[in-house]
N, C-alpha and C positions, 0 to 999 in steps of 0.2 A: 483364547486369542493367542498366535501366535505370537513371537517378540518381535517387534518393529520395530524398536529403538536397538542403534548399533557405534559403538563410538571404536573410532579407528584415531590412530595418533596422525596417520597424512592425510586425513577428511577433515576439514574445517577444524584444523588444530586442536584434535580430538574431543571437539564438542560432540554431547548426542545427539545424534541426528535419526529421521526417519529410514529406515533402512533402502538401502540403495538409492539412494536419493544425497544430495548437501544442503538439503532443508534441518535447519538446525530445530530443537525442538523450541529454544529460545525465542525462536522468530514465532514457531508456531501460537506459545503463551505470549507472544508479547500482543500477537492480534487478539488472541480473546480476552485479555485484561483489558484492551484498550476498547471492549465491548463489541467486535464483533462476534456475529453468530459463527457456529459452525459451517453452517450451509456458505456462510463471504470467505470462511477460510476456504473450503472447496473452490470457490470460483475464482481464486486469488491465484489458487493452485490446484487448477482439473488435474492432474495426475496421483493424488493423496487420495484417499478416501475415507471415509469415515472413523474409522478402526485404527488410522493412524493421528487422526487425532487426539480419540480418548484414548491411544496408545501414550499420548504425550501428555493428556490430563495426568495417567496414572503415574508416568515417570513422577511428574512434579510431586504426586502424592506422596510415594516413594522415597523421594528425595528427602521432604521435611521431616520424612519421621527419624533421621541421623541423630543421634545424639547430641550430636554440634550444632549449637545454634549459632547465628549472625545478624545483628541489629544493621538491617537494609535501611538507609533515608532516601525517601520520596524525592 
């Protein structure tokens, strides 16, 4: 798969985002923790497709495996 996620410093204040796009990937996990499907994020956002989703599952994947860890509260 190619890399979808691209972070620029004057794109959404250099969040990751989906490439060529200013869909952060933040947004994108924030709709699938909050349980929607894939298929609602598509229809939330017909121009994404598939690929760029589990592009942003894996970021996240990615992300946790740093070293550094951080106590998040709910």
């Amino acid at each position: 798969m190619p890399n979808r996620i691209e972070i620029h410093p004057d794109v959404c204040n250099g969040r990751p985002v989906i490439k060529n796009t200013r869909i952060t990937v933040s947004s994108i996990l924030g709709f699938l923790s909050a349980g929607d499907s894939i298929e609602e994020v598509l229809q939330s956002f017909p121009t994404l497709k598939r690929e760029d989703i589990l592009a942003c599952i894996a970021y996240a994947q990615r992300a946790t495996e740093s070293r550094s860890t951080y106590c998040l509260t709910a």
